[in-house]
N, C-alpha and C positions, 0 to 999 in steps of 0.2 A: 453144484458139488458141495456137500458139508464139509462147515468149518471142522477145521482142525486144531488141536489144540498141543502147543510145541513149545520145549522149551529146550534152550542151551543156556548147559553149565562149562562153565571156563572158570578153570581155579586160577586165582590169583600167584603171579610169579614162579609158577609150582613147583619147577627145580631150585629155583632162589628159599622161598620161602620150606619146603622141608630143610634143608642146610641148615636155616636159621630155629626153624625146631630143636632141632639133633645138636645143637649147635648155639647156645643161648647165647655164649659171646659173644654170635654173632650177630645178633639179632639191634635194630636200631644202626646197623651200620651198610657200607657199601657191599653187598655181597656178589658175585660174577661168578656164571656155571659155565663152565669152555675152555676152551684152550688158555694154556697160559700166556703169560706178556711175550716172553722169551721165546717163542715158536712159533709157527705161520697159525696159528688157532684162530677160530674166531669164537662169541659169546653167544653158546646155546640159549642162557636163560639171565635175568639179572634181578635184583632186588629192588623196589621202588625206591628203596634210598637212593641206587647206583643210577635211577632213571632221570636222577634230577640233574646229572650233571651232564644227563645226553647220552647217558650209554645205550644201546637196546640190541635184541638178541640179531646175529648175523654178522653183527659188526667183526672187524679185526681185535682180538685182542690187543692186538700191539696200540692202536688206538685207543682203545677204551684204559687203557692202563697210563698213556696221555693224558686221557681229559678227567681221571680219577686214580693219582699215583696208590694213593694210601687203600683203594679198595684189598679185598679181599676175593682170590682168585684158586679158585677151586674146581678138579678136575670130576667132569660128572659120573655121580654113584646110579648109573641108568636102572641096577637091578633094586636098589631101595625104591627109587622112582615107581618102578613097573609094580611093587610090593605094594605101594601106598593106593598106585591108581585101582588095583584090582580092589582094593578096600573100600575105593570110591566106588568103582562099579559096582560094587554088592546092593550099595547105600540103592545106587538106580534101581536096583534088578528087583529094590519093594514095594514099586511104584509101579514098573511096565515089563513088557518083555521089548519091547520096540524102543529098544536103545543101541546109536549108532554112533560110535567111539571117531572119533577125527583124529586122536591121540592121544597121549598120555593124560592128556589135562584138560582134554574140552570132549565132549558130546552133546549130540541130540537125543530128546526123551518125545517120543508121542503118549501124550496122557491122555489123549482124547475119549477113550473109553475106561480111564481107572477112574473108579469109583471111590478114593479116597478120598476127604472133605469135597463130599459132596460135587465132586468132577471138578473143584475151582484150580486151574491151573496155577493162579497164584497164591496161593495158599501150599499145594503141592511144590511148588519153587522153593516157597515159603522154607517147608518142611526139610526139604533137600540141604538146604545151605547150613539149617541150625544142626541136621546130623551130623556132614558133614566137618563142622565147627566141633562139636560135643565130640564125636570119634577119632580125627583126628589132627585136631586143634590146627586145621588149616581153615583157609578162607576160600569163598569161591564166589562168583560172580554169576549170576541168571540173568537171561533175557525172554520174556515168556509174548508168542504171539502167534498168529495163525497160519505162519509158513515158516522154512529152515531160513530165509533167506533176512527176513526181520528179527527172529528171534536171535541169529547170531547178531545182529547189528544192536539191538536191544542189548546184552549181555557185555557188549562194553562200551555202553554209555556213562555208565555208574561207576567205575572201578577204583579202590578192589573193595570189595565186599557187597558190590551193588545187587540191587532191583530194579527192573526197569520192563512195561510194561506196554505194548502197543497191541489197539483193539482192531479188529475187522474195522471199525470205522473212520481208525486212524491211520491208517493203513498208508493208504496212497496222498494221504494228503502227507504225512511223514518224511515218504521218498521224495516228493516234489522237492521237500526244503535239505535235502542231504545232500552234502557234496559228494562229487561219482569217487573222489576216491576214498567213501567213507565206504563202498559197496565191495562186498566181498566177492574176489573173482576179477578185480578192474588193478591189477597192480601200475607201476608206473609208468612204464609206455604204455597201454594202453590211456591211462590218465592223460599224458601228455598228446597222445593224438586226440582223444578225444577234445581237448582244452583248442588243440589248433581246428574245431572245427565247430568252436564256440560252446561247448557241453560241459558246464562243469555244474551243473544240479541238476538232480532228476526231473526237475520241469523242463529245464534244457534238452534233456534226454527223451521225454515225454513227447516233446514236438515232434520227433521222429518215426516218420512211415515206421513199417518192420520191413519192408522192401528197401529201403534208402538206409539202415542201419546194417542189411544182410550185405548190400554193397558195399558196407565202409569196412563189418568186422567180420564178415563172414556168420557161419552156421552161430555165433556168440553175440549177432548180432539178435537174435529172435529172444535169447536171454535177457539180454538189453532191453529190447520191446517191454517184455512181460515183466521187470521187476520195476522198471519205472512206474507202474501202474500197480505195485504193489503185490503181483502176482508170482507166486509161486506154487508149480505142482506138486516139487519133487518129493518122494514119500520118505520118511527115515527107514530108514535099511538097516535090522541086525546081521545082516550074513553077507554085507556086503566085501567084495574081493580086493583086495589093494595089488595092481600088475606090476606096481613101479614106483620108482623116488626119484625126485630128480629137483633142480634147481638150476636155474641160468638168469645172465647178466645181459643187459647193452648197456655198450659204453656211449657215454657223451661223445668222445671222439674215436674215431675208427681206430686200430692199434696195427701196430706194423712192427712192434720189437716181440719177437719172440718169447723172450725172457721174462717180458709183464705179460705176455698170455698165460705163461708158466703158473707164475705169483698168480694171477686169477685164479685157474683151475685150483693150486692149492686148497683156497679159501673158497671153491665151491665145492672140492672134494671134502672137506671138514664138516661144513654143511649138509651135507649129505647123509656122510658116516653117521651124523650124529642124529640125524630124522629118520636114519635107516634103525640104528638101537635104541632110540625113542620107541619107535611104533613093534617094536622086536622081529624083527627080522632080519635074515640074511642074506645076502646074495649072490649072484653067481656071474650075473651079465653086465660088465660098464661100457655105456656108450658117451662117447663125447659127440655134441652136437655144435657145428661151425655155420656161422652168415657171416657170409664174405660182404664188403661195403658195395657190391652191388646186387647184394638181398637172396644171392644165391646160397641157397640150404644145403648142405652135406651133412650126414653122419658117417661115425666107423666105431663099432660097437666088437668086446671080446667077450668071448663066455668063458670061462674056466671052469674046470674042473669040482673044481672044492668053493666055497665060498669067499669074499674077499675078507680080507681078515682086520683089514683097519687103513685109515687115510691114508695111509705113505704108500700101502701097495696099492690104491686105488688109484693114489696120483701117478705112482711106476705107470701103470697103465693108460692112465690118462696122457703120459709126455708120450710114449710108444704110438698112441694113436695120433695124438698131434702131428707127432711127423710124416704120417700116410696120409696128411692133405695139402693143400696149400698155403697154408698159413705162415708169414712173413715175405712171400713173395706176392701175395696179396693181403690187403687188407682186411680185418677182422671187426664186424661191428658187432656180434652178438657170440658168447660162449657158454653152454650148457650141459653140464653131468647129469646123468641120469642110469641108476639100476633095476634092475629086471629080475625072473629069475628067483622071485623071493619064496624064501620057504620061512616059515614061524620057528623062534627058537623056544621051544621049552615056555609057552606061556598061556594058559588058561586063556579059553577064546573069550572074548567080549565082544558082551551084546551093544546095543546099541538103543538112543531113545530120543522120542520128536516131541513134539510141541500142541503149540496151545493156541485157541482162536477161538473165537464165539461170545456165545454170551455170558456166560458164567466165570468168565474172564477174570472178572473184580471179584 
């Protein structure tokens, strides 16, 4: 199979950092894009100042306004966001048509056949970061390599402003020395079982059959296989379809009050809302998803009429479903929101773009 040649751009702090554009006061200071202190919010985006004292996006506000009183908390301007990223996408769209957007602030570029300096992926990264910098005066990080799978792990190696550059030949030797949960796709349970069955670097991972890994993780087990060895096929996609949003938790200990199921879903309906008008869309279907502490899966999902219109009626919906299962008369170890149903608001479609691998690398 010919190499391929990929890169992912991931802009630095992206909601934090336009703020601090628009916003010079704020700039050198703690800055926080999300919910505020005073409400169940939690922190879409934050500035690297605010990361040093531990803030990072998902969290609660009400925490992060603990471990950083004096920050600066700001509810997010999603339509300047969406204004700015289209600005970026353009920047892509002079380089490939094979650009495949993740979000507002990161994508894949395949550059494998543009012939701009001379097909060098990095030089083309190059080029990307410094427009993007000169138009507008934000920062963005590349990771350039011969699959989606390295090149996002490339891309924040460096950050923020980085480069960072992994060849066909470093490929697998790369992953061997990467802890699994540097690997995109491996969040924290997974992490955690994987660790209790001795895996925590991709040599670790490496050792494993793809028959003896399909057994542990399932059809995710065969991904497993293939990225420990460096391998990835998947092609970047511009016209790829988004069904759904969703987010979910396990807890360290099973939960049995009602009332902190509640407070969860809050803080994952907010989560939600806010990666739902990130990536601009609406939606129509909320489903809650329950495992009960003996691993038994329920859903109960509403569709409405009109689209949901913001976190408080998602969570309305979210407690109404809660109580069509059994939750508080049994135990709950896992809780997950998720929407469907999505139709695009008013937003120029964007393409999408991959990466980079082979020889002309350097």
């Amino acid at each position: 199979m010919e190499n391929r040649k990929i890169i992912h751009i991931d802009m630095d702090a992206f909601f934090a950092s336009v703020e601090q554009r628009d916003n010079p006061e704020y700039q050198g200071k703690p800055v926080i894009v999300g919910g505020l202190p005073d409400k169940r919010g939690v922190v879409a985006a934050c500035s690297y100042e605010a990361r040093q004292f531990g803030i990072h996006s998902a969290m609660p506000s009400s925490r992060a306004y603990r471990l950083c009183p004096s920050a600066i908390f700001i509810r997010p301007r999603i339509d300047i966001y969406r204004e700015v990223s289209t600005e970026i996408q353009s920047i892509f769209k002079r380089y490939t048509d094979l650009v495949e957007p993740l979000s507002l602030d990161e994508a894949y570029l395949d550059v494998t056949k543009c012939t701009e300096f001379q097909g060098s992926a990095t030089l083309i990264a190059r080029s990307i970061k410094k427009t993007i910098k000169d138009e507008t005066e934000l920062t963005a990080s590349a990771g350039v390599s011969y699959n989606k799978f390295l090149a996002k792990i490339a891309s924040d190696m460096d950050k923020p402003d980085g480069f960072y550059l992994i060849t066909p030949h470093q490929g697998e030797k790369f992953v061997e020395l990467l802890k699994v949960r540097k690997f995109h796709g491996v969040g924290k349970a997974t992490e955690a079982k994987m660790n209790a069955l001795k895996i925590y670097t991709g040599a670790d991972l490496k050792r494993w059959s793809e028959n003896a890994l399909v057994g542990k993780f399932g059809k995710a087990g065969r991904y497993y296989f293939q990225i420990s060895r460096g391998i990835d096929h998947r092609p970047v996609r511009n016209n790829r379809i988004r069904k759904s949003i969703g987010c979910e938790t396990t807890f360290q200990e099973d939960l049995a009050d009602v009332d902190v199921m509640l407070n969860k879903l809050h803080y994952l309906s907010e989560k939600v809302f806010l990666k739902l008008k990130e990536k601009g869309f609406s939606a129509k279907t909320v489903t809650l998803k329950v495992k009960y502490s003996d691993f038994v899966l329920i859903t109960r999902r509403v569709t409405r009429e009109n689209s949901v219109k913001g976190a408080d009626e998602m969570m309305g919906i979210l407690g109404q479903l809660l109580q069509k299962t059994e939750a508080g008369a049994r135990k709950v170890r896992l809780l997950g929101v998720s929407v469907s149903k999505l139709e695009m608001i008013n937003q120029p479609k964007i393409h999408q773009f991959s990466g980079d691998e082979q020889l002309n690398l350097l």
